[in-house]
PDB file of the backbone (N, CA, C, O) and the ligand in Angstrom, with CONECT records:
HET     ZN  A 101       1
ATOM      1  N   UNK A   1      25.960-131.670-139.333  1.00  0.00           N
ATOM      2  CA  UNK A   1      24.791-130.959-139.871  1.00  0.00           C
ATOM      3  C   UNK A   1      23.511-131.621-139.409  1.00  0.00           C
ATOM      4  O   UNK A   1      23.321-132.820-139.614  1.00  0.00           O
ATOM      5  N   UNK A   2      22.577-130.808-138.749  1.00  0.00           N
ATOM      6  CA  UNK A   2      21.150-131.427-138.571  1.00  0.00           C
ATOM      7  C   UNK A   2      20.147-131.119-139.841  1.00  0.00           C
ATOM      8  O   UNK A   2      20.072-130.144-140.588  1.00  0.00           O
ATOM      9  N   UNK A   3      19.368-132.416-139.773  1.00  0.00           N
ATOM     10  CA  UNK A   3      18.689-132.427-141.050  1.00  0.00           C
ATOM     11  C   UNK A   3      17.125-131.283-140.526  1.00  0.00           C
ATOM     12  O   UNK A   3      16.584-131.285-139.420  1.00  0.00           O
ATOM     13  N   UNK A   4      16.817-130.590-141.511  1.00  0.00           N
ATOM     14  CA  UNK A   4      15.810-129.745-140.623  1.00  0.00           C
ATOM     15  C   UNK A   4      14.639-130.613-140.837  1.00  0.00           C
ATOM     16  O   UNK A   4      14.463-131.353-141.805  1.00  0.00           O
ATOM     17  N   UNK A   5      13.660-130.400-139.571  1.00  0.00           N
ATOM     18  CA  UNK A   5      12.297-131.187-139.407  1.00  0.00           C
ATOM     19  C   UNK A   5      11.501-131.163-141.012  1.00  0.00           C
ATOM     20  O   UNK A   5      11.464-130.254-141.842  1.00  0.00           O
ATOM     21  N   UNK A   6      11.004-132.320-141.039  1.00  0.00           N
ATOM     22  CA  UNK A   6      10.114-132.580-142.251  1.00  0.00           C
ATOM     23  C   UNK A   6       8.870-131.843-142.124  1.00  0.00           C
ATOM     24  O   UNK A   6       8.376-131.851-140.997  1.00  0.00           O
ATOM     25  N   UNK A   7       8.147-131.093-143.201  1.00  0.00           N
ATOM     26  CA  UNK A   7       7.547-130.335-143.446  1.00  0.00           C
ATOM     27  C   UNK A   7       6.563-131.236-144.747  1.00  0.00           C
ATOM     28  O   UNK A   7       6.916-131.707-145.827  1.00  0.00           O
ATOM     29  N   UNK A   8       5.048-131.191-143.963  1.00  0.00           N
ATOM     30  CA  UNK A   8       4.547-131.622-145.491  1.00  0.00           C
ATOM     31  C   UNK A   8       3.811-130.599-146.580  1.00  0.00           C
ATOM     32  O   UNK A   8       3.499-129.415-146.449  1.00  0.00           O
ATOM     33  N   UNK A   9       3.658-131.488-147.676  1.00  0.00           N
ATOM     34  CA  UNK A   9       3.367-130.997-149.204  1.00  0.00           C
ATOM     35  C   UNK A   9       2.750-129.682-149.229  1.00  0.00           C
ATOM     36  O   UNK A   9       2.937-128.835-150.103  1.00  0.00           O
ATOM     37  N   UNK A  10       1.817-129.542-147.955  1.00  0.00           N
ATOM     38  CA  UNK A  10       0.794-128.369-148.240  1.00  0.00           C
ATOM     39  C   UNK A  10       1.329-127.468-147.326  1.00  0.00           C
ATOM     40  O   UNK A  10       0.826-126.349-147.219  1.00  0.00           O
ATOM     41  N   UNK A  11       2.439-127.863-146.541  1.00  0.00           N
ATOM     42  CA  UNK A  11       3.206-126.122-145.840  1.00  0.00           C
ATOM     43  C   UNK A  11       4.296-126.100-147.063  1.00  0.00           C
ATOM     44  O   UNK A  11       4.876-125.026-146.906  1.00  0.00           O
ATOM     45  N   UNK A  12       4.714-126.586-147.909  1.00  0.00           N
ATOM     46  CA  UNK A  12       5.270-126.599-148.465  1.00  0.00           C
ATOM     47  C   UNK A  12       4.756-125.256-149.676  1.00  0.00           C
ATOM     48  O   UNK A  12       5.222-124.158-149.981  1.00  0.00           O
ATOM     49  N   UNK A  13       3.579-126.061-150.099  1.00  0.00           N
ATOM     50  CA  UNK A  13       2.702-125.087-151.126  1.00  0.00           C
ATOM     51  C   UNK A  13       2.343-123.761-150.266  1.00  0.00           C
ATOM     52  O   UNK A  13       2.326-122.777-151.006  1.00  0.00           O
ATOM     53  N   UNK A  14       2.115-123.522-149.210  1.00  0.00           N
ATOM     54  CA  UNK A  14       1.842-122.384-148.344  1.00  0.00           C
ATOM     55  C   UNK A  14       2.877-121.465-148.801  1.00  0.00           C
ATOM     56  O   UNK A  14       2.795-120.513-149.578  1.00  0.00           O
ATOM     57  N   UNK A  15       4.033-122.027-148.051  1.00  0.00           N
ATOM     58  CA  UNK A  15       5.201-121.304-148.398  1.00  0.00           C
ATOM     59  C   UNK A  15       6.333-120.843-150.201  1.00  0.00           C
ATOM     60  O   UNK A  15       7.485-120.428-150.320  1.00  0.00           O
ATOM     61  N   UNK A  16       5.516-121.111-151.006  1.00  0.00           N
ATOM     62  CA  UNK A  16       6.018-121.410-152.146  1.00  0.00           C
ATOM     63  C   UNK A  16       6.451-120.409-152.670  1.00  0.00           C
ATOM     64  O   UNK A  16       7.569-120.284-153.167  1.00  0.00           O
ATOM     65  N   UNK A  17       5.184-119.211-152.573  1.00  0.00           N
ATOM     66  CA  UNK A  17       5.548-118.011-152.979  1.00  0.00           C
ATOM     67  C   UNK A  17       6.419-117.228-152.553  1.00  0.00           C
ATOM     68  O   UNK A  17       7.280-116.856-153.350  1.00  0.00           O
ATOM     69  N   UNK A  18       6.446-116.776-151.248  1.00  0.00           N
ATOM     70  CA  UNK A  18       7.536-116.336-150.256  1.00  0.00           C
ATOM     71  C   UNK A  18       8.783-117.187-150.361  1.00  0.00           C
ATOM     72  O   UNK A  18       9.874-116.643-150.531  1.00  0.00           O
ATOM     73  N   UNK A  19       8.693-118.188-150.289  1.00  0.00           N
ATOM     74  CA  UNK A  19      10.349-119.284-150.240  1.00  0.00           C
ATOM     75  C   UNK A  19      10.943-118.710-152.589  1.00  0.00           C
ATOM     76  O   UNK A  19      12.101-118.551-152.974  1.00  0.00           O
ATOM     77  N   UNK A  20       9.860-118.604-153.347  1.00  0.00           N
ATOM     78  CA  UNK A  20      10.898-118.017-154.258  1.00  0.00           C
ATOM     79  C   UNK A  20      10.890-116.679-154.296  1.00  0.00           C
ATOM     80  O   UNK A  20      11.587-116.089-155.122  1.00  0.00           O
ATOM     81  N   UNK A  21      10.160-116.063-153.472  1.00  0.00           N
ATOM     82  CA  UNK A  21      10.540-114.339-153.501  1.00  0.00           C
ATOM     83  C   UNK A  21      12.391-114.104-152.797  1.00  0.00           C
ATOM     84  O   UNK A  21      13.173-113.153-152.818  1.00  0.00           O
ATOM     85  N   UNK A  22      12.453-115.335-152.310  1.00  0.00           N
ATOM     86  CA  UNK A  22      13.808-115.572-151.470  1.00  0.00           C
ATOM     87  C   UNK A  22      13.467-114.576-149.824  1.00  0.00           C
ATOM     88  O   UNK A  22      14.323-114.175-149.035  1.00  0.00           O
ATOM     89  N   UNK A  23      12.218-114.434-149.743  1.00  0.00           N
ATOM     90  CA  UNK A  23      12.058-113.726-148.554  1.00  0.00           C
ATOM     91  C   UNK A  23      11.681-114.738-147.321  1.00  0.00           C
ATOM     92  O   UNK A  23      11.253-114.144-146.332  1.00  0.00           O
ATOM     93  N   UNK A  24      11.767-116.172-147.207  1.00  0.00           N
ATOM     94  CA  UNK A  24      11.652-116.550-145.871  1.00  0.00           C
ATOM     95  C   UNK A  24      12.615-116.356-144.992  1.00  0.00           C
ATOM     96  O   UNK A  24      13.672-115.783-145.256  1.00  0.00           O
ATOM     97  N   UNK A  25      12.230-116.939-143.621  1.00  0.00           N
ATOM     98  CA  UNK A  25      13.398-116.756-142.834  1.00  0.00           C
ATOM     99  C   UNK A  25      14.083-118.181-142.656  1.00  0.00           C
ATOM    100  O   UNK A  25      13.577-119.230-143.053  1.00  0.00           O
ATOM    101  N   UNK A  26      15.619-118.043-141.834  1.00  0.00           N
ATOM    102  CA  UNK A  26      16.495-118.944-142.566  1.00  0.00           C
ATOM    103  C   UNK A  26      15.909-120.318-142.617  1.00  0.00           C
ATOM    104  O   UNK A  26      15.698-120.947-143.654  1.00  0.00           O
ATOM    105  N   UNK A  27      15.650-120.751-141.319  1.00  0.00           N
ATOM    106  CA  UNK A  27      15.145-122.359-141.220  1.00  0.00           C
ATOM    107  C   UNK A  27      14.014-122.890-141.939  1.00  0.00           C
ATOM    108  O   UNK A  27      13.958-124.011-142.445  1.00  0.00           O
ATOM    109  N   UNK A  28      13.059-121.948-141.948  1.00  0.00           N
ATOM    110  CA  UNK A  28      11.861-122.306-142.887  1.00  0.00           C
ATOM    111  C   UNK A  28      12.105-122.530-144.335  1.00  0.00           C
ATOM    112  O   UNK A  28      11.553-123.298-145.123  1.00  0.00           O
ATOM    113  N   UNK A  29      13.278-121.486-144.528  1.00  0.00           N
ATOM    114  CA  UNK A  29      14.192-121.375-146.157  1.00  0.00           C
ATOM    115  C   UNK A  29      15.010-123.275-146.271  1.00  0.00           C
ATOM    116  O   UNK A  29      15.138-124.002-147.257  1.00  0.00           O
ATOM    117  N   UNK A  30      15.316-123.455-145.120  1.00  0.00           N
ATOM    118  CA  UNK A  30      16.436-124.411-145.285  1.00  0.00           C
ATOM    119  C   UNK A  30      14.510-125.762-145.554  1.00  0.00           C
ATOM    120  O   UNK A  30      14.193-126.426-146.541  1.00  0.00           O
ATOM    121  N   UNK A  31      13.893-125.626-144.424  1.00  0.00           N
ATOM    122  CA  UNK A  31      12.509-127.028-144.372  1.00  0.00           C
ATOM    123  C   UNK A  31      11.875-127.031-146.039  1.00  0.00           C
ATOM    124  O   UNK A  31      11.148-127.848-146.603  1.00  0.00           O
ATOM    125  N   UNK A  32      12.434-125.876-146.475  1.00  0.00           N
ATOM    126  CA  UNK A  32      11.027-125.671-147.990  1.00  0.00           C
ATOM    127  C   UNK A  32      12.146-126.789-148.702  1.00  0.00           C
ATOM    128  O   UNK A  32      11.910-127.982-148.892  1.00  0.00           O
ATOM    129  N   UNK A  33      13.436-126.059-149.040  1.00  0.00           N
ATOM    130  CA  UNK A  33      14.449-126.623-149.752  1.00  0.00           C
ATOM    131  C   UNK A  33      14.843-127.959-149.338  1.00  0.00           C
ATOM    132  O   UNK A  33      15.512-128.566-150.174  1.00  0.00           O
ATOM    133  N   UNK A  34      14.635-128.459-148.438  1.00  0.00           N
ATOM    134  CA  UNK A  34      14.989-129.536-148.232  1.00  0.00           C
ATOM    135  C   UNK A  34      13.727-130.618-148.342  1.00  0.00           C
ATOM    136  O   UNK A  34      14.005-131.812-148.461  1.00  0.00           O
ATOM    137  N   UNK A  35      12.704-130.303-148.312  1.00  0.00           N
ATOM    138  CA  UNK A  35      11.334-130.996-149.161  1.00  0.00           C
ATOM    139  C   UNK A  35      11.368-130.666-150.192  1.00  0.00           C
ATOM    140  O   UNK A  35      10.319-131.119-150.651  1.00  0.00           O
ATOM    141  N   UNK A  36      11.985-130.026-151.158  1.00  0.00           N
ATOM    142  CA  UNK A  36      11.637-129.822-152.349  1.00  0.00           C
ATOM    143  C   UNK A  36      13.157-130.883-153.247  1.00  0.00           C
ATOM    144  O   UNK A  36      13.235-131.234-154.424  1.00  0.00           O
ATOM    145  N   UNK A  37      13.983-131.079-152.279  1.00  0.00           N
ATOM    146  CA  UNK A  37      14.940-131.997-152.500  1.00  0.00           C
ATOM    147  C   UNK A  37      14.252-133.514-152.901  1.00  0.00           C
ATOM    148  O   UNK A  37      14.240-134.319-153.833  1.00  0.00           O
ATOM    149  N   UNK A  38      13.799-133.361-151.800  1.00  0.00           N
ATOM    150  CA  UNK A  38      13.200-134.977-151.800  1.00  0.00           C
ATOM    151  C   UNK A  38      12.033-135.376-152.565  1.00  0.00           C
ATOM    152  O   UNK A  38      11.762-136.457-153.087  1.00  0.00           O
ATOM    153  N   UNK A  39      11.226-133.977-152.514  1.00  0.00           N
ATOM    154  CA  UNK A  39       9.887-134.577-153.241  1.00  0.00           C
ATOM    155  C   UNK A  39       9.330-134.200-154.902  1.00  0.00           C
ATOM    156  O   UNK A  39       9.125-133.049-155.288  1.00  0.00           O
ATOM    157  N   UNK A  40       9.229-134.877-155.365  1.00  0.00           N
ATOM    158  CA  UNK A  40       9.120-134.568-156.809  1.00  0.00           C
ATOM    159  C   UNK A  40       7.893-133.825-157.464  1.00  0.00           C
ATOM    160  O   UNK A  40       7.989-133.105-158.458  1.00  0.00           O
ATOM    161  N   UNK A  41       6.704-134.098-156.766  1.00  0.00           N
ATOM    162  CA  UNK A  41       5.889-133.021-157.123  1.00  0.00           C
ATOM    163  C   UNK A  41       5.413-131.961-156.552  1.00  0.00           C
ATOM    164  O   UNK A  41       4.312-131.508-156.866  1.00  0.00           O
ATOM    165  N   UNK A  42       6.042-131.519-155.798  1.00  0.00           N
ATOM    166  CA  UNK A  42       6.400-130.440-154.606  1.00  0.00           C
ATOM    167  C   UNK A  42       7.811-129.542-155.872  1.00  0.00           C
ATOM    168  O   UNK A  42       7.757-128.464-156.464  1.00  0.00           O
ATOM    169  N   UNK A  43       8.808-130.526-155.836  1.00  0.00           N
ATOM    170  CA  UNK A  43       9.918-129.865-157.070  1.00  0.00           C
ATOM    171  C   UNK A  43       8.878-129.299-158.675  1.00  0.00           C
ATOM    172  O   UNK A  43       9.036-128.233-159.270  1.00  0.00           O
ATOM    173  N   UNK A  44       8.122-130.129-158.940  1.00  0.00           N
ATOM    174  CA  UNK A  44       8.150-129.274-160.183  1.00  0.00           C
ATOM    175  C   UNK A  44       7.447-128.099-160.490  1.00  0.00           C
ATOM    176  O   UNK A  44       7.719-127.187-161.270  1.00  0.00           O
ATOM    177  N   UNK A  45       6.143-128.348-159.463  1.00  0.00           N
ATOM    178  CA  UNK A  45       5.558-127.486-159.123  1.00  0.00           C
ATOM    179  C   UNK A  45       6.340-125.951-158.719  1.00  0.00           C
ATOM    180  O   UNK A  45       5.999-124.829-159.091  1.00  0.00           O
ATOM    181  N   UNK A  46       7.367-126.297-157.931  1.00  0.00           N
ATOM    182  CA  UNK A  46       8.227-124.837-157.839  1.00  0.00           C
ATOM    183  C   UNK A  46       8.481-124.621-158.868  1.00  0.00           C
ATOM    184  O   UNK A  46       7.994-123.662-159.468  1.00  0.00           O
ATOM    185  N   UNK A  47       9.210-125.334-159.321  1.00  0.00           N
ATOM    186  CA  UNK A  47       9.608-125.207-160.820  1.00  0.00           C
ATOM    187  C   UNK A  47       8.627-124.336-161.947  1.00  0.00           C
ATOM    188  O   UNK A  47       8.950-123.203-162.306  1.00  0.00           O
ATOM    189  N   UNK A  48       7.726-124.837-162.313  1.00  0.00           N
ATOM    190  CA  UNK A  48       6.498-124.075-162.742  1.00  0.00           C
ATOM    191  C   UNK A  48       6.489-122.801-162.529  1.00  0.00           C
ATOM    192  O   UNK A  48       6.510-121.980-163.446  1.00  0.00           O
ATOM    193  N   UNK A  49       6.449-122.438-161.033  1.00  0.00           N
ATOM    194  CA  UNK A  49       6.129-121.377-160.288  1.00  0.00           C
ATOM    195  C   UNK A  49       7.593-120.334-161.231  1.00  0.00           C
ATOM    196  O   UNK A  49       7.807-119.592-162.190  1.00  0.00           O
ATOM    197  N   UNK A  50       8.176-120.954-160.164  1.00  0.00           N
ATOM    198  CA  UNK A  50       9.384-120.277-160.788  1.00  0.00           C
ATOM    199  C   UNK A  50       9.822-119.277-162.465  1.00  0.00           C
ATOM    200  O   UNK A  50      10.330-118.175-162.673  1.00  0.00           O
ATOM    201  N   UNK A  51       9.246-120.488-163.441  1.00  0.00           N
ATOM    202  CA  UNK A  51       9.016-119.746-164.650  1.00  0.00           C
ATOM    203  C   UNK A  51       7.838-119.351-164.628  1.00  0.00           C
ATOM    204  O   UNK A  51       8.066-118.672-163.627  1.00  0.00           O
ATOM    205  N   UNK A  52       6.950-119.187-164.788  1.00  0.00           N
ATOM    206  CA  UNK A  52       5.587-118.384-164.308  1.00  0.00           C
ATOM    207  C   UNK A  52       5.851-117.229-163.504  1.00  0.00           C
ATOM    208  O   UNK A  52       4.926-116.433-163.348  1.00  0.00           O
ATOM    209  N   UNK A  53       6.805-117.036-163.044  1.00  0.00           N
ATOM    210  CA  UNK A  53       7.404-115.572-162.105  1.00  0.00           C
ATOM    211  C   UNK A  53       8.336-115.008-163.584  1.00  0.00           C
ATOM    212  O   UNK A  53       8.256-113.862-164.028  1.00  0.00           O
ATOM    213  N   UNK A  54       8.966-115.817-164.014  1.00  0.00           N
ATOM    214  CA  UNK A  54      10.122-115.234-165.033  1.00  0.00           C
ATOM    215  C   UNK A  54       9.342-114.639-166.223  1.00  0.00           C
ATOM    216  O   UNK A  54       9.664-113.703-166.954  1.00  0.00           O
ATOM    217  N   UNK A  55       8.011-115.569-166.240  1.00  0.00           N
ATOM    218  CA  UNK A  55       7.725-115.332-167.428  1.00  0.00           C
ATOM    219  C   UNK A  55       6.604-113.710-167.510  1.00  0.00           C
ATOM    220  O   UNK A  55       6.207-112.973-168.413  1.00  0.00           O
ATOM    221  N   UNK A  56       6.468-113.769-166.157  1.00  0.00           N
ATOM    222  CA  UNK A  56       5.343-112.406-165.588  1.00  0.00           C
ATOM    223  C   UNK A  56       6.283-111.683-165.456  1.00  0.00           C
ATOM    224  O   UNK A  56       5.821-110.579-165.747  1.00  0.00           O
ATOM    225  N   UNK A  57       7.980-111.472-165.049  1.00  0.00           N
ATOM    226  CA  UNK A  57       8.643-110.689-165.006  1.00  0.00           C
ATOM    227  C   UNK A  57       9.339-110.049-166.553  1.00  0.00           C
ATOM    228  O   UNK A  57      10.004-109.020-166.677  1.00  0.00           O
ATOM    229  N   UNK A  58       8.943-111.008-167.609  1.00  0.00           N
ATOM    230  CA  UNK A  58       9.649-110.812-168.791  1.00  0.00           C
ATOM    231  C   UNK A  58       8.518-109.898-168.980  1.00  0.00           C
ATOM    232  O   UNK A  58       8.927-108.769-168.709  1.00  0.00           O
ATOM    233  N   UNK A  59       7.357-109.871-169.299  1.00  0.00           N
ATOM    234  CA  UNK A  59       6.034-109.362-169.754  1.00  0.00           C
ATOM    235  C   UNK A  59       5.885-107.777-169.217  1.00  0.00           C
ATOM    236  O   UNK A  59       5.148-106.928-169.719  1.00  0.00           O
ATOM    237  N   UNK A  60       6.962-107.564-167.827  1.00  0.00           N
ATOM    238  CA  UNK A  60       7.302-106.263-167.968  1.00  0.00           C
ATOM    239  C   UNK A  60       6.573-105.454-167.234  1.00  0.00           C
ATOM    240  O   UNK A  60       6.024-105.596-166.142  1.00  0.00           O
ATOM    241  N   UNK A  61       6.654-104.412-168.131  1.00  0.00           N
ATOM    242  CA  UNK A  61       6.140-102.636-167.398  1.00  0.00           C
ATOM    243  C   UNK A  61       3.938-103.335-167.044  1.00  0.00           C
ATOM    244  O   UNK A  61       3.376-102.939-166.023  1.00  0.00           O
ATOM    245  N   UNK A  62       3.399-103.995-167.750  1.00  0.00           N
ATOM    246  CA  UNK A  62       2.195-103.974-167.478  1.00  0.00           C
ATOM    247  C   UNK A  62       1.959-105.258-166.676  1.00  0.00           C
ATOM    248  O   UNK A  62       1.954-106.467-166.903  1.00  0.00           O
ATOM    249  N   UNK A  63       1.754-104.389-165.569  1.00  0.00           N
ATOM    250  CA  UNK A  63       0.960-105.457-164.155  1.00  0.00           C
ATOM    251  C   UNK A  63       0.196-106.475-164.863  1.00  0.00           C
ATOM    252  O   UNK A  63      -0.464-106.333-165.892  1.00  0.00           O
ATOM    253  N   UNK A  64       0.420-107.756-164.006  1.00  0.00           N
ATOM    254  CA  UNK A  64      -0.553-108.731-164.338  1.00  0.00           C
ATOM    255  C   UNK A  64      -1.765-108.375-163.591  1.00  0.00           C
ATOM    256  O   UNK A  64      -1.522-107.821-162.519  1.00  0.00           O
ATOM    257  N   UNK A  65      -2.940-108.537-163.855  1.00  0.00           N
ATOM    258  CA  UNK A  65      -4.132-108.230-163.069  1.00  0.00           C
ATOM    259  C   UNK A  65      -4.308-109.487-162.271  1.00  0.00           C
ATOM    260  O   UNK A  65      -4.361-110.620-162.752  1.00  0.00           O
ATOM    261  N   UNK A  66      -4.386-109.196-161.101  1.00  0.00           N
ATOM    262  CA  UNK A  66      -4.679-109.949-159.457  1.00  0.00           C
ATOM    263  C   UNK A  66      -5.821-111.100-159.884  1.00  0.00           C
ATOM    264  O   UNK A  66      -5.798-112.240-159.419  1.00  0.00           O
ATOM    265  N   UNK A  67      -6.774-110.647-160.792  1.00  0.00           N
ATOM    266  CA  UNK A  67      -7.636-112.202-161.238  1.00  0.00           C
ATOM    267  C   UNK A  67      -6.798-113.222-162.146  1.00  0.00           C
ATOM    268  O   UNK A  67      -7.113-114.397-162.336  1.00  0.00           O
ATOM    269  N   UNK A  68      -5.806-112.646-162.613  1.00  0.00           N
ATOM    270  CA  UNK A  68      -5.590-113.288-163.773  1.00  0.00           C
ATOM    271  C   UNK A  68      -4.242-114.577-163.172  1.00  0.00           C
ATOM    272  O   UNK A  68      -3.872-115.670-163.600  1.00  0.00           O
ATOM    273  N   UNK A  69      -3.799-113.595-161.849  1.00  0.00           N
ATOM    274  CA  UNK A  69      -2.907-114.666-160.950  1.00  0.00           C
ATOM    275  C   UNK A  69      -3.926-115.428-160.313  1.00  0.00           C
ATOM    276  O   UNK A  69      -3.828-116.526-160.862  1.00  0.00           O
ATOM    277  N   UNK A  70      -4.794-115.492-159.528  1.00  0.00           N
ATOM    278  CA  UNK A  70      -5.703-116.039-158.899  1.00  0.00           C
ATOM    279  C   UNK A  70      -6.334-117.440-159.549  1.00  0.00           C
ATOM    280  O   UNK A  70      -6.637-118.475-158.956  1.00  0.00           O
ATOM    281  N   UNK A  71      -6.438-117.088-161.125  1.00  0.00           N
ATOM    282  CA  UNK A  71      -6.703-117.881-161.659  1.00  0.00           C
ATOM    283  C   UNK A  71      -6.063-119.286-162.337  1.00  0.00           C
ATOM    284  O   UNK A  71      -6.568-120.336-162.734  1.00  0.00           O
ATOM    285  N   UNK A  72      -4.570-118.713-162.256  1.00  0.00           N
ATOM    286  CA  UNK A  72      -3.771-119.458-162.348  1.00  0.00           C
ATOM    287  C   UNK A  72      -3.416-120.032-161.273  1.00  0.00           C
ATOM    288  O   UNK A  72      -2.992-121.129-161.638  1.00  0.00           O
ATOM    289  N   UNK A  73      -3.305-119.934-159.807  1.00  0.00           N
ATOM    290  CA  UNK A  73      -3.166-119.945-158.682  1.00  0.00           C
ATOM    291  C   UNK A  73      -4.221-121.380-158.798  1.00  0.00           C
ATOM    292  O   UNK A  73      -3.980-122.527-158.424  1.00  0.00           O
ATOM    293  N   UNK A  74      -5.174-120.950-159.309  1.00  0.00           N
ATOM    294  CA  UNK A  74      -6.410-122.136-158.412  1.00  0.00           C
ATOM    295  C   UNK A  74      -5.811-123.062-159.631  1.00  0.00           C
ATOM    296  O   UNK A  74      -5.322-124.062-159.105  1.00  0.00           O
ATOM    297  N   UNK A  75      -5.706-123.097-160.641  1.00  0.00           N
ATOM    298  CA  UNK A  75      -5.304-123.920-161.940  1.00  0.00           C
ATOM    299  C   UNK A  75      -4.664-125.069-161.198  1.00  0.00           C
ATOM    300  O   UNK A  75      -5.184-126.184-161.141  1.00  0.00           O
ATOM    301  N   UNK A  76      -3.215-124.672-160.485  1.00  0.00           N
ATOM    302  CA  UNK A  76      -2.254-125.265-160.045  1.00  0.00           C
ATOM    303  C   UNK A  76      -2.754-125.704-159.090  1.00  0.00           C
ATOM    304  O   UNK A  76      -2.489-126.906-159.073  1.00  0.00           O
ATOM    305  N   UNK A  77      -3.559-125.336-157.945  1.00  0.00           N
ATOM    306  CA  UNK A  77      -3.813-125.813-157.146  1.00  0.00           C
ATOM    307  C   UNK A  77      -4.590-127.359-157.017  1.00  0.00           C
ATOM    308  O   UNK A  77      -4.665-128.154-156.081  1.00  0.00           O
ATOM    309  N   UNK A  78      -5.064-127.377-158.260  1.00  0.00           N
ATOM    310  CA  UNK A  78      -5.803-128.954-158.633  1.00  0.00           C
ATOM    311  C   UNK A  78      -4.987-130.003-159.043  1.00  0.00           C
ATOM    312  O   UNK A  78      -5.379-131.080-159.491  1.00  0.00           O
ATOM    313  N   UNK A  79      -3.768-129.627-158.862  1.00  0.00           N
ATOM    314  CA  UNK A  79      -2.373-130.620-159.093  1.00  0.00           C
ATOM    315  C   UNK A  79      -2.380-130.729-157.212  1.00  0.00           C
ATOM    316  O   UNK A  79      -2.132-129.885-156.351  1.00  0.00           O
ATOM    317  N   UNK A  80      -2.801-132.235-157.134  1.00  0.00           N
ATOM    318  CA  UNK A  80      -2.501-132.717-155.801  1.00  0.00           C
ATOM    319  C   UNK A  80      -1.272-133.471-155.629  1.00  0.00           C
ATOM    320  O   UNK A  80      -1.025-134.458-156.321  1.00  0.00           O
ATOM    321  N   UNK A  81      -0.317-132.935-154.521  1.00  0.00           N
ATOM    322  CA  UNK A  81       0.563-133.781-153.899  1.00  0.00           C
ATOM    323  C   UNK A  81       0.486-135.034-153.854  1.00  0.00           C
ATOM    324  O   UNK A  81       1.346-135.684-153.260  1.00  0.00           O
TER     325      UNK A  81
HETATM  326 ZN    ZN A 101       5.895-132.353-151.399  1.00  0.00          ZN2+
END
């Protein structure tokens, strides 16, 4: 098995959204997951994300409004690697 090329914190965060929509493509899928193995605030941060998707998906039939992600978006974004 080759280990895939190291990828840092902020292609990492680039890719965050797309890598849990499960829509990247394979190798980029394998570089996210395999930094998110190793790195711990890169991991929780998905993590976060992750329920923050579950929890916008529980909430249902009414769209979240595009400011109201944005805003949370920049929230997280002041959590530095
Ligand atoms: Zn990281």
């Amino acid at each position: 098995m080759t280990e895939p090329p190291a990828i840092p914190c902020e292609e990492v965060f680039r890719r965050l959204m797309v890598y849990l929509d499960g829509e990247l493509a394979g190798e980029e899928q394998h570089q996210v997951a395999a930094h998110l193995a190793r790195c711990r605030s890169c991991f929780s941060r998905a993590e976060f994300e992750r329920r923050l998707k579950g929890h916008l998906a529980e909430l249902g039939r009414a769209p979240v409004p595009h400011s109201v992600e944005e805003r949370i978006r920049a929230l997280i974004g002041q959590f530095n690697c």
